[in-house]
VEXDREN-2710 file (C-alpha; in Angstrom, 1 decimal):
% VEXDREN-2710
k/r/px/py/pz
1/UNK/39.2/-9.6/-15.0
2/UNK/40.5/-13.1/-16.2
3/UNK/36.9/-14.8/-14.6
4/UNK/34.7/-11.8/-16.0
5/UNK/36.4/-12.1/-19.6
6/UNK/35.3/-16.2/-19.4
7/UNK/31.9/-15.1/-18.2
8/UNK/31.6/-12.7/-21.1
9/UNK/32.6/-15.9/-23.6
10/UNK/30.0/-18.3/-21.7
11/UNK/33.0/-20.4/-20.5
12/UNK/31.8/-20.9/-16.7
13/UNK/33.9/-23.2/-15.2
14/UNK/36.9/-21.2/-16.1
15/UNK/35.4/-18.0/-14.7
16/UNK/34.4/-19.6/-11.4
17/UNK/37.7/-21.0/-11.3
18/UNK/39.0/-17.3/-11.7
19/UNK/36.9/-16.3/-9.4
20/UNK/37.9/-18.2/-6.5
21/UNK/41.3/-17.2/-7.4
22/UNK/40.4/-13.4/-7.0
23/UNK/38.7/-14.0/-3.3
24/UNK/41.5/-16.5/-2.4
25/UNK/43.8/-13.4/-3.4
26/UNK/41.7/-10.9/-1.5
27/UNK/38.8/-12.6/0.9
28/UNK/36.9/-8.8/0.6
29/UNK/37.7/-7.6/-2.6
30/UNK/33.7/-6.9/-3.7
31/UNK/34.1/-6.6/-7.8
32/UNK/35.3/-10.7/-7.0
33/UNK/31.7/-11.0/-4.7
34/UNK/29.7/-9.7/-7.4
35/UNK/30.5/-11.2/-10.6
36/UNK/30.9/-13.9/-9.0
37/UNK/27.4/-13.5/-7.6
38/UNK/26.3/-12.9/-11.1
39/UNK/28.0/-16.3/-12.4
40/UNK/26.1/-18.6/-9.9
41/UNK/22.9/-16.5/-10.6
42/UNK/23.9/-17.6/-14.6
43/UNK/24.1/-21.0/-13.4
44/UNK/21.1/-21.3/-11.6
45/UNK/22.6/-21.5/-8.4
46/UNK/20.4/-18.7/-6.8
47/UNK/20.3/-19.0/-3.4
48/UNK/24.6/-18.9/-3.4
49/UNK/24.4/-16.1/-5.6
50/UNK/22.4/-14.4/-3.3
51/UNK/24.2/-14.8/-0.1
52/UNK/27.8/-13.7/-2.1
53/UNK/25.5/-10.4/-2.8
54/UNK/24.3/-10.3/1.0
55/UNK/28.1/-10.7/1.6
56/UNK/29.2/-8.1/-0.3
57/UNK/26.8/-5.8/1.1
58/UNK/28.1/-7.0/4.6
59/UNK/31.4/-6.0/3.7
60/UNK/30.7/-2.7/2.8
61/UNK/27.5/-1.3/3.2
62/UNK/28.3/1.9/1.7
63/UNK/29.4/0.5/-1.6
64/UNK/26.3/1.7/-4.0
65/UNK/27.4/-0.9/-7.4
66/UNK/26.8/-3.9/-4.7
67/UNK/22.9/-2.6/-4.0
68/UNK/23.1/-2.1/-7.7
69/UNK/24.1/-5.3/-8.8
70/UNK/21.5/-6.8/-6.1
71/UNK/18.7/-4.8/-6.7
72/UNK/19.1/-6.4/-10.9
73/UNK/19.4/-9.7/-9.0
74/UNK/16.1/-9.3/-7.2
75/UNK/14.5/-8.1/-10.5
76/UNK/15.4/-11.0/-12.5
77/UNK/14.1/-13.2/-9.7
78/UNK/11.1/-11.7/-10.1
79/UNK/11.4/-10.6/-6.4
80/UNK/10.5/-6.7/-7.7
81/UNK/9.3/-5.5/-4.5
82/UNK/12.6/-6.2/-2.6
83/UNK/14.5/-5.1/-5.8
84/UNK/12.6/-1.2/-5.4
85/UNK/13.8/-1.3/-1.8
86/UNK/17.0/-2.4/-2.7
87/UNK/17.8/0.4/-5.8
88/UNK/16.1/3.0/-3.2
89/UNK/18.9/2.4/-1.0
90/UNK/21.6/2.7/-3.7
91/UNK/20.1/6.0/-4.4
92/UNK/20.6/7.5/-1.4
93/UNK/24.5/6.2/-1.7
94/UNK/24.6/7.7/-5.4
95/UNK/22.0/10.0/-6.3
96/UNK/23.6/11.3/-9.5
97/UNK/24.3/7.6/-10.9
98/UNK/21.6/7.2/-14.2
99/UNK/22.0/3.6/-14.4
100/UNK/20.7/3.3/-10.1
101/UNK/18.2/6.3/-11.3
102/UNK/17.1/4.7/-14.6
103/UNK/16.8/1.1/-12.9
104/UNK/14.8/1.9/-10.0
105/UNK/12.8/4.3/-12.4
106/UNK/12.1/0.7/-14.4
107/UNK/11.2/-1.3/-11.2
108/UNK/9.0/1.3/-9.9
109/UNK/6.8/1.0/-12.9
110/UNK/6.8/-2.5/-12.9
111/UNK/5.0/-2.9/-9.9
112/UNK/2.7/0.1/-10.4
113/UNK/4.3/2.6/-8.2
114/UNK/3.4/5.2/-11.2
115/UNK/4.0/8.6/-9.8
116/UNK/7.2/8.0/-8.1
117/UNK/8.4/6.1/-11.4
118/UNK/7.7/9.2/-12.8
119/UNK/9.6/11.3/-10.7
120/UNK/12.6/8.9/-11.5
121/UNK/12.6/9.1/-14.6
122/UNK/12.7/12.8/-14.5
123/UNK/15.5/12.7/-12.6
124/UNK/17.2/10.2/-15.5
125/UNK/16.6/12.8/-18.1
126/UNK/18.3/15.6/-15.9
127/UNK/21.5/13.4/-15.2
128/UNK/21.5/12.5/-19.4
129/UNK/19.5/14.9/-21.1
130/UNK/20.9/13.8/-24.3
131/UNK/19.5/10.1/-23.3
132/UNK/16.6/9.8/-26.0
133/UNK/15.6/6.2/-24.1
134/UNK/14.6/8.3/-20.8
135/UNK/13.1/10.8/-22.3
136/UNK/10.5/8.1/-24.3
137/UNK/10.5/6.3/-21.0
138/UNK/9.2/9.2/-19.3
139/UNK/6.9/9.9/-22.2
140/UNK/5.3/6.7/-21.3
141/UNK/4.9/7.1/-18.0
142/UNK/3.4/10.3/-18.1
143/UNK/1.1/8.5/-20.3
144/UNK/0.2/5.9/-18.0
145/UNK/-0.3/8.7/-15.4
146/UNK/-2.8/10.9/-17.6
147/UNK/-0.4/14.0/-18.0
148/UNK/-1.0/13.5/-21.9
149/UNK/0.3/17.1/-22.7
150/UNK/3.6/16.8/-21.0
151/UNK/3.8/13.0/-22.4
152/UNK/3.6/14.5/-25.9
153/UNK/6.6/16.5/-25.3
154/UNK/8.7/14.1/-23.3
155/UNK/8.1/11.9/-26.9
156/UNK/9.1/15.1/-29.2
157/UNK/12.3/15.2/-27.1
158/UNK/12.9/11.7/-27.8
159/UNK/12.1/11.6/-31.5
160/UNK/14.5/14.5/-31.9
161/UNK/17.5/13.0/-30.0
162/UNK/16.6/9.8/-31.9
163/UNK/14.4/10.2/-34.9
164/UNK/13.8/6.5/-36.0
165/UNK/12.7/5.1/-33.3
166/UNK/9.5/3.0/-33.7
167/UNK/8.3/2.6/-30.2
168/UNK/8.4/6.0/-29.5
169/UNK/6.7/7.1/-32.8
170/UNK/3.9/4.4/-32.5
171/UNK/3.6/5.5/-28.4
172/UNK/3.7/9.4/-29.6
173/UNK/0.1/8.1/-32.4
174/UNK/-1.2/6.8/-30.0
175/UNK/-1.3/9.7/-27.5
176/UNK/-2.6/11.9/-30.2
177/UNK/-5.2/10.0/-30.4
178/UNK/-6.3/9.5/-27.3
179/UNK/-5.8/13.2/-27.0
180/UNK/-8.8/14.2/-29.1
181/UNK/-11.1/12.1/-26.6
182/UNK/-9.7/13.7/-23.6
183/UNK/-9.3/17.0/-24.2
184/UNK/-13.5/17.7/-24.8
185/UNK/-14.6/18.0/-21.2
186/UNK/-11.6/19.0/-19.7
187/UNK/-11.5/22.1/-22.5
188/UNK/-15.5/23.0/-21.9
189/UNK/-14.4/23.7/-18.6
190/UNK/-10.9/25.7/-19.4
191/UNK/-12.5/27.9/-22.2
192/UNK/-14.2/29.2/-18.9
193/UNK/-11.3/30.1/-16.7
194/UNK/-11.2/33.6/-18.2
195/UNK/-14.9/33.8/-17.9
196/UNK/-15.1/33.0/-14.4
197/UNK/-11.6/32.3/-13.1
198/UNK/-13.0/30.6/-9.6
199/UNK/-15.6/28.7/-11.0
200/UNK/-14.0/27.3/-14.0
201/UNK/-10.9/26.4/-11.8
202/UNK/-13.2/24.5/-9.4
203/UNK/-15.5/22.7/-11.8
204/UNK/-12.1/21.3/-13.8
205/UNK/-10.1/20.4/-10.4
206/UNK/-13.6/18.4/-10.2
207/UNK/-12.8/16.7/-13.5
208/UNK/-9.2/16.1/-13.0
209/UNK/-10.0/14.2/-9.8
210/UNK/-12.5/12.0/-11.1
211/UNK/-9.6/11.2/-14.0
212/UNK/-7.8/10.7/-11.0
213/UNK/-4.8/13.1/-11.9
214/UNK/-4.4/14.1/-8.3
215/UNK/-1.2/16.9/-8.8
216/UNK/-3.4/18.4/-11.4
217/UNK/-6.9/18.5/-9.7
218/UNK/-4.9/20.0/-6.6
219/UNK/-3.0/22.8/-8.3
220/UNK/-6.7/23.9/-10.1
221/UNK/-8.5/23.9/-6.8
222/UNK/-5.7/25.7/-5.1
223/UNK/-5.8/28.1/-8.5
224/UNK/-9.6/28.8/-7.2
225/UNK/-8.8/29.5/-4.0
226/UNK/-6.3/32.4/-5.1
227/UNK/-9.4/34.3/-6.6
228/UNK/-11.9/33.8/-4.0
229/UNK/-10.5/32.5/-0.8
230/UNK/-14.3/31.6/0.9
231/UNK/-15.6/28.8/-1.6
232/UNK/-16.5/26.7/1.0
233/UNK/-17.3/23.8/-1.5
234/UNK/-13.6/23.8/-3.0
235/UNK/-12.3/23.4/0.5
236/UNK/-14.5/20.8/0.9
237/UNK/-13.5/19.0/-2.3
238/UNK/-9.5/19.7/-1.7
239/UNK/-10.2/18.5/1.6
240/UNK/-10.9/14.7/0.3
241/UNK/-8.7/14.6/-2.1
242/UNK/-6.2/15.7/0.4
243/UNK/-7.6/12.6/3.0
244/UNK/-7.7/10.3/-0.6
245/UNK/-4.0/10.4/-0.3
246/UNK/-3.2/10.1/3.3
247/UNK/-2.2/13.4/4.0
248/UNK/-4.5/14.2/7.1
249/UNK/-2.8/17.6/8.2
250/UNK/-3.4/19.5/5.4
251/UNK/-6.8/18.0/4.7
252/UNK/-7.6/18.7/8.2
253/UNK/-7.2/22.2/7.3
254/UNK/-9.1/22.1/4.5
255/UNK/-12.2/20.8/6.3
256/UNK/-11.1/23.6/8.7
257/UNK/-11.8/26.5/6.4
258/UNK/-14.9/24.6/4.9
259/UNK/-16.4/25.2/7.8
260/UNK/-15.4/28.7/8.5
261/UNK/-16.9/29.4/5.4
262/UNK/-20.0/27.5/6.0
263/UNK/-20.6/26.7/9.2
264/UNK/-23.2/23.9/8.6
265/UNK/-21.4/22.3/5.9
266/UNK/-22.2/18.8/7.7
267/UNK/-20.4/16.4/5.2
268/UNK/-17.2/18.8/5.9
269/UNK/-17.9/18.0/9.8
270/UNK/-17.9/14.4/9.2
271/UNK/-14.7/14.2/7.4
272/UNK/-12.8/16.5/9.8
273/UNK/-13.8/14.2/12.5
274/UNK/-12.3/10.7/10.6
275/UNK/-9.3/12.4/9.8
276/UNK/-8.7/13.6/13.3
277/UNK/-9.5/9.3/14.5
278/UNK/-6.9/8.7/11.6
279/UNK/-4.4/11.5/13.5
280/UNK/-5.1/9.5/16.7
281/UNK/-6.7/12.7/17.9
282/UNK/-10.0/11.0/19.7
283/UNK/-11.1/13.4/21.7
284/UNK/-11.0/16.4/19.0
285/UNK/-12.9/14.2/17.0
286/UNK/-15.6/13.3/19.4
287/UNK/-16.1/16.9/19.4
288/UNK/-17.0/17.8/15.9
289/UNK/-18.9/14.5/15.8
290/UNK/-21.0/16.0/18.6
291/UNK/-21.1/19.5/17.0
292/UNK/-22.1/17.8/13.4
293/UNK/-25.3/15.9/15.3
294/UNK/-26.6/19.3/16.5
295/UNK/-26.4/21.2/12.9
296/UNK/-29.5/22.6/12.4
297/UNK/-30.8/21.7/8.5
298/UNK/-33.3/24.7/8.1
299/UNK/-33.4/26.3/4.6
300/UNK/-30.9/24.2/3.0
301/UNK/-30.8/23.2/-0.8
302/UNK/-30.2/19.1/0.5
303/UNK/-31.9/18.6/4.1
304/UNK/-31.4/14.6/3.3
305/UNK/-28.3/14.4/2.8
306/UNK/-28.0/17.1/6.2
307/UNK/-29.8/14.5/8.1
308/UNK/-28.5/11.4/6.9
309/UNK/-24.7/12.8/7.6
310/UNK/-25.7/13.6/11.1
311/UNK/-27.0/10.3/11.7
312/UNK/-23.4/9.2/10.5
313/UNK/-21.4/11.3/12.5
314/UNK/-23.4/9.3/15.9
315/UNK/-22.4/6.0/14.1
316/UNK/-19.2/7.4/13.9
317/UNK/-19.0/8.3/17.4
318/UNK/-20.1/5.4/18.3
319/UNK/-17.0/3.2/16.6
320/UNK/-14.7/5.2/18.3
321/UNK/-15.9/4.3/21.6
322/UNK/-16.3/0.4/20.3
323/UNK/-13.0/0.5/19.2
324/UNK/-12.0/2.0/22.5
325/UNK/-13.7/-1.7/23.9
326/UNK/-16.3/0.8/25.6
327/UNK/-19.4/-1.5/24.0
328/UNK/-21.8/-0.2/26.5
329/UNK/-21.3/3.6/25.4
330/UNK/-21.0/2.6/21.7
331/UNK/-24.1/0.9/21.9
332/UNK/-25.9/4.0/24.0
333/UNK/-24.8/6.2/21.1
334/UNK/-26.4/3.1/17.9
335/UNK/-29.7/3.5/19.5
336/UNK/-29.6/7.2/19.1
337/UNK/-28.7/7.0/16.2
338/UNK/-31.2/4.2/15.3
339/UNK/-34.4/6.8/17.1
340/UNK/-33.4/9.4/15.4
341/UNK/-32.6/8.4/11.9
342/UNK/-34.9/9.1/9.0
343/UNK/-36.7/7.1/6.9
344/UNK/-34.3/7.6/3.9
345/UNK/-31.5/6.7/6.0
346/UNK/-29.4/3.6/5.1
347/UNK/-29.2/1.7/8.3
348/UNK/-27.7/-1.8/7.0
349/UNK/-24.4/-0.2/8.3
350/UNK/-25.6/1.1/11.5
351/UNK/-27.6/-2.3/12.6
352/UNK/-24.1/-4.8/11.9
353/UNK/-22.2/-2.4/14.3
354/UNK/-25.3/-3.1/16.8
355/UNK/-24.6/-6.6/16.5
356/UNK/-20.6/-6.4/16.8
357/UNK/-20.8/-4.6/20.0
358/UNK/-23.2/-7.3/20.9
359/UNK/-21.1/-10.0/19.7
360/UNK/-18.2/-8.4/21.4
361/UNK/-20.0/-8.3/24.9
362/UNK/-20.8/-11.8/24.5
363/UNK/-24.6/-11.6/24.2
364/UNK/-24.7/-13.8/21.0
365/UNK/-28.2/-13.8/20.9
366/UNK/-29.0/-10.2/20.8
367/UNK/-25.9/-10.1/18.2
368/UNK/-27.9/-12.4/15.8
369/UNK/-30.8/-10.7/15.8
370/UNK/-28.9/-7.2/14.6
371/UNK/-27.1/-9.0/12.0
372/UNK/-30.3/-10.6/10.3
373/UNK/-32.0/-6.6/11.1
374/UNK/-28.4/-5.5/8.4
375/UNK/-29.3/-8.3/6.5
376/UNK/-32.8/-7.7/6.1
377/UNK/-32.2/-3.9/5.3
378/UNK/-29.7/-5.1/2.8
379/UNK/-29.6/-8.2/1.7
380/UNK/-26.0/-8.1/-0.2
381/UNK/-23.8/-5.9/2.4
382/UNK/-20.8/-7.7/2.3
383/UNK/-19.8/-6.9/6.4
384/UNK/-22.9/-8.2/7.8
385/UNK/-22.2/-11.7/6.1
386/UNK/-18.8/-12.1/7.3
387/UNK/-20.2/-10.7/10.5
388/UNK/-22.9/-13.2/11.3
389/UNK/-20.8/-16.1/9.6
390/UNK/-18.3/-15.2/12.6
391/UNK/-20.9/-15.2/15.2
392/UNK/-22.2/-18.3/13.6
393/UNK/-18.6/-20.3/14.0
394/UNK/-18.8/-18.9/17.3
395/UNK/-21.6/-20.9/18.2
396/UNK/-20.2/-23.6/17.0
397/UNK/-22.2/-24.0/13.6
398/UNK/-19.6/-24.2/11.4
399/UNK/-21.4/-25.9/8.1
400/UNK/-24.0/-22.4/8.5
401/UNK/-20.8/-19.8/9.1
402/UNK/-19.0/-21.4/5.8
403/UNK/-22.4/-21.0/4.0
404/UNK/-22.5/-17.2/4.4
405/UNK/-18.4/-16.9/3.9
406/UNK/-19.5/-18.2/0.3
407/UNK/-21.9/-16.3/0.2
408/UNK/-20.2/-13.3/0.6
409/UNK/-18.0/-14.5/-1.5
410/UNK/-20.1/-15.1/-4.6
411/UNK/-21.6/-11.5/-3.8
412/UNK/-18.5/-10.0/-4.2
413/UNK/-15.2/-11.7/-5.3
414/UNK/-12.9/-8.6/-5.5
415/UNK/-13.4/-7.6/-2.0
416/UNK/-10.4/-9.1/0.0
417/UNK/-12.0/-8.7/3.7
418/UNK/-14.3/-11.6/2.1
419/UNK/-11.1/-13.8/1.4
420/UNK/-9.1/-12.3/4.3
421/UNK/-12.2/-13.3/6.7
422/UNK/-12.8/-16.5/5.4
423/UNK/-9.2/-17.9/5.3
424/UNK/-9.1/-17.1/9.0
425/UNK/-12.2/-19.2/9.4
426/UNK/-10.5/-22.0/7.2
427/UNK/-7.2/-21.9/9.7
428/UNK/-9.2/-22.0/12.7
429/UNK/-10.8/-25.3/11.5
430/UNK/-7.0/-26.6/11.0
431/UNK/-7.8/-26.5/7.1
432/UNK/-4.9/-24.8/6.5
433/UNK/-4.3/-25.8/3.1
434/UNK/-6.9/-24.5/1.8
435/UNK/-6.6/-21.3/3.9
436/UNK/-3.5/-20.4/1.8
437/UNK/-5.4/-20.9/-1.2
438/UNK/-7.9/-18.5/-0.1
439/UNK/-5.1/-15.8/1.4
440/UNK/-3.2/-15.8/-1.8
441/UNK/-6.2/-14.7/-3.7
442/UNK/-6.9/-11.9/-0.8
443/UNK/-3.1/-11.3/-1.5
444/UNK/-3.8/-10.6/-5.6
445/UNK/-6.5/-8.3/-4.6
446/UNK/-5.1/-6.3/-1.7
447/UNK/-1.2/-6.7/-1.9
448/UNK/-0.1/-3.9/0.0
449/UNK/-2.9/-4.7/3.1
450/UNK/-0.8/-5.6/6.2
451/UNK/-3.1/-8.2/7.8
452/UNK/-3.4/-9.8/4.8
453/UNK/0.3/-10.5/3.8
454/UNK/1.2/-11.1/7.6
455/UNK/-1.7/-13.9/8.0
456/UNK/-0.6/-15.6/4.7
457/UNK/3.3/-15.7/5.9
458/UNK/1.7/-17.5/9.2
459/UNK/-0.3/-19.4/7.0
460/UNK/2.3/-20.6/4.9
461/UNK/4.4/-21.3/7.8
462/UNK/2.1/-23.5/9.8
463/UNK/2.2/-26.1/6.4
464/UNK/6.2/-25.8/6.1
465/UNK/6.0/-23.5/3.1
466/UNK/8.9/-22.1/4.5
467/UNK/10.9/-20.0/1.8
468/UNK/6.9/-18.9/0.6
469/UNK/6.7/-17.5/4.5
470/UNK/10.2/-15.9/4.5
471/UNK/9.1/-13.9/1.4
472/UNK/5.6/-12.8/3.0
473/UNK/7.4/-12.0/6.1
474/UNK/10.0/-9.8/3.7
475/UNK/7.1/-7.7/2.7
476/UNK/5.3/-7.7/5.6
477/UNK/8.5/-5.7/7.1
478/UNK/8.2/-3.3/4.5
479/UNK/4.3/-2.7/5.0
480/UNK/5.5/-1.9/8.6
481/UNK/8.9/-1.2/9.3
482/UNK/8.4/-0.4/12.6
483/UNK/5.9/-3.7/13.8
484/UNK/8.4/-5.4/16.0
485/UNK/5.8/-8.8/15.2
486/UNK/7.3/-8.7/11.5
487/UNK/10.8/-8.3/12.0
488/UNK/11.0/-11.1/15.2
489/UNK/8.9/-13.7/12.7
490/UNK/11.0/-12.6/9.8
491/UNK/14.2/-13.5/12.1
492/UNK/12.4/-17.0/13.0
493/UNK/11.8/-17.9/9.7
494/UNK/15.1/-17.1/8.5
495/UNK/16.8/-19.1/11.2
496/UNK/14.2/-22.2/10.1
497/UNK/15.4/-21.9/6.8
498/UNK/19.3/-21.8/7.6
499/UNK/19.9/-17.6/6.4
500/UNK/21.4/-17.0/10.3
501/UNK/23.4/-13.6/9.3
502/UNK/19.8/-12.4/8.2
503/UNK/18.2/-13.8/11.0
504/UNK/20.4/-12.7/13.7
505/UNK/19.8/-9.0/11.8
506/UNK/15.8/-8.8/11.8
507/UNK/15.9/-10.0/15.5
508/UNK/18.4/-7.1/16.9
509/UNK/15.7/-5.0/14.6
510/UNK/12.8/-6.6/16.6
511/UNK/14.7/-5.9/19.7
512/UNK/15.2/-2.5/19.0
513/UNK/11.7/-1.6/18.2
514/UNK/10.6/-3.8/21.1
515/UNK/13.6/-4.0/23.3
516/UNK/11.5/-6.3/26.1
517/UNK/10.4/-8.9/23.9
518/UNK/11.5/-11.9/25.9
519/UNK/10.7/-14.2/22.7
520/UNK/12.7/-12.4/20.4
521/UNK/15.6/-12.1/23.2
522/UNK/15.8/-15.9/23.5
523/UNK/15.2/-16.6/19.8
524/UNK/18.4/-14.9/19.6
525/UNK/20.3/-16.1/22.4
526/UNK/19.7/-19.8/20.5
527/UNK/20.9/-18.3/17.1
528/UNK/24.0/-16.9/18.3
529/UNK/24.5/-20.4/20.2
530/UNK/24.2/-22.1/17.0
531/UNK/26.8/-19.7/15.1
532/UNK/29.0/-20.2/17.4
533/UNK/28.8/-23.9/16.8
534/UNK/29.2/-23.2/13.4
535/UNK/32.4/-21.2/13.6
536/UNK/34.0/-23.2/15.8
537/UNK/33.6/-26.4/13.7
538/UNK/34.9/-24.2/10.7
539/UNK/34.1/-24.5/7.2
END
């Protein structure tokens, strides 16, 4: 109490010298670890601040205040992605604490994890309801998230436990603003609902999806279903936005009753059979893609879009078996496709997978021809560049495969397969500078995309930008938790850059998602040599 009352009056010195008193006193006393971990943070001594935290959370993994304490750390480093992971777990120590609930609430938001800030902050107003700060907090997020009624309230609530507040009275004008814009549409289609309950409720899940208010659109299409259970179409449409969000099972369903309902419903075919690849269920899939080709088109309002779909459903068959490394088949099933496609049909797609099974069987020639047929049918599709500029480095014509890199590049400089694509190109050249400066702009376009992340830690790595690799090799952990490849490199680069507690942890979590690894086992085997070096020279 002596060090944190000098903290408090900016006199450091005399609270480190406290401090030290307090551990010399009691070696795991963890109040002494943390403010002493916040003191050295104060002092801009952050990478000791951070290992008294990592101690402290040694000692007593159960203790919620240290993940607390840490978690504000990592936040005020900037480091906000290990700061969510880091209040998360204090949450699941103390899930009635506001402070943890409010704080990860904050973090959430700041990197865009919207909805689950949300939910947060909910859970803040429950623990405090009297808390006028979560209830405008919430206000805002609901905001953000497009739930403009319930945002209106959340503000109310606010104003009325604290009336003055200018924030939430200029957030509150605002919303009622944009209210009058928004409600228009939406209200064409609710003044409906007791009209034509089904109808309406399907036309405005339609428009709450394309304002991408997910929760919403779902409940209105599963309101539709309660009145007339065989709308094939709103199966259909629950169905993506079900896939939209990752959850396969249920939109696997979905498609399921779509098709009940309308037996040649092709577009529902198609789906069903990428969510059952994305389920790992290959041969169920190769099924329906089989079924879908044989749909006859007769009498219906749209026999284009019939045809073209069942032109994709062969193309589809055919990746699986390409990605199966079954090129022979997946090419059999292209130049099916390719005879019986119709005019309309856009085949720019169709021709680059041609070429890749091509390029793949090492027939480079035959390759090059399909990639210029995908070029020709479409002279800007982004694949078929970086395609044929890989083929073109291939052959060892590296000034023509950087040409069409830029190229695609130029076409498109959001897409981060273009930057991801070309910074490989740039490392296999040994240009590895500049191949980081290429995967950190992939990285600000696509910063939750595995690949991306993992070849930028290598990247950095291979130039000794070693504490930039550590932190790419952080998040490519939590992109994959269970990818034994990003925990053992996580452990190498922490043992390179001296952290050998941390280390000796990511490579017994290697080990135990890839118990075998015979890298990993004597990475380890030369870490714990070196602590026990270490500890038998002493401090």
């Amino acid at each position: 109490m002596v060090g944190e009352a000098y903290f408090k009056l900016g006199q450091l010195t005399d609270a480190e010298h406290w401090f030290k008193q307090s551990l010399a006193a009691k070696p795991d006393h963890i109040p002494a670890h943390l403010t002493y971990a916040k003191l050295l943070a104060k002092s801009n001594r952050i990478q000791e601040s951070e290992q008294w935290f990592l101690k402290a959370k040694h000692l007593d993994p159960n203790d919620s205040s240290v993940y607390q304490h840490y978690g504000q750390f990592l936040s005020e480093q900037d480091r906000h992605e290990e700061a969510v992971d880091v209040y998360l777990a204090a949450v699941k120590l103390a899930p009635n604490d506001y402070e943890i609930i409010f704080n990860t609430a904050n973090t959430l938001r700041h990197i865009k994890r919207n909805e689950e800030a949300e939910n947060y902050y909910r859970r803040a107003t429950r623990l405090r309801p009297r808390e006028a700060t979560s209830h405008m907090n919430l206000g805002a997020m609901l905001h953000v998230n497009g739930k403009l009624l319930e945002a209106e309230l959340s503000y109310l609530e606010a104003l009325r436990l604290k009336p003055d507040d200018m924030i939430t009275q200029n957030n509150l004008a605002k919303l009622r603003h944009l209210n009058i814009d928004w409600l228009t549409e939406e209200n064409l289609y609710r003044s409906g609902i007791d009209i034509n309950p089904p109808k309406a409720f399907g036309n405005l899940a339609n428009i709450l999806s394309a304002q991408s208010k997910k929760k919403e659109a779902e409940s209105a299409y599963k309101k539709a279903l309660t009145y007339r259970f065989n709308m094939a179409d709103v199966h259909y449409n629950l169905g993506i936005l079900l896939q939209e969000q990752g959850r396969y099972e249920e939109a696997l369903q979905s498609y399921r009753y779509a098709v009940q309902f309308r037996p040649r419903l092709a577009m529902a075919h198609l789906n069903m059979g990428l969510v059952l690849v994305q389920l790992g269920k290959k041969q169920e899939a190769i099924d329906v893609y089989k079924h879908c080709t044989t749909l006859d088109g007769t009498g219906l309002k749209d026999p284009k879009l019939h045809e073209s779909t069942k032109i994709s459903a062969l193309f589809n068959l055919g990746r699986i078996y390409a990605d199966d490394s079954n090129y022979e088949k997946a090419l059999e099933i292209y130049f099916e496709a390719i005879q019986k496609m119709p005019s309309h049909y856009q085949a720019q797609s169709l021709y680059n997978m041609v070429g890749e099974a091509y390029f793949k069987l090492g027939q480079l020639t035959d390759a090059e021809h399909w990639f210029k047929q995908s070029l020709a049918a479409k002279p800007d599709h982004i694949p078929a560049h970086l395609t044929y500029a890989k083929l073109l480095a291939k052959s060892n014509r590296i000034q023509e495969s950087e040409q069409w890199f830029l190229k695609a590049k130029h076409l498109d400089p959001n897409d981060s397969s273009v930057y991801q694509h070309y910074g490989q190109f740039l490392s296999e050249q040994d240009r590895h500078e500049e191949a980081v400066d290429v995967y950190l702009a992939a990285v600000k376009l696509a910063p939750n995309d595995y690949e991306i992340i993992f070849n930028t830690a290598n990247t950095l790595r291979h130039i000794k930008r070693n504490e930039e690799a550590e932190n790419y090799y952080r998040r490519a952990t939590r992109l994959r938790p269970r990818e034994a490849t990003s925990h053992m490199n996580l452990g190498a680069m922490l043992h390179v850059n001296g952290k050998l507690l941390e280390a000796e942890l990511s490579y017994l979590e290697a080990l135990r998602l890839k118990p075998d690894d015979m890298i990993t086992q004597n990475n380890l085997a030369k870490l714990r040599h070196l602590l026990q070096q270490k500890r038998a020279v002493g401090p």
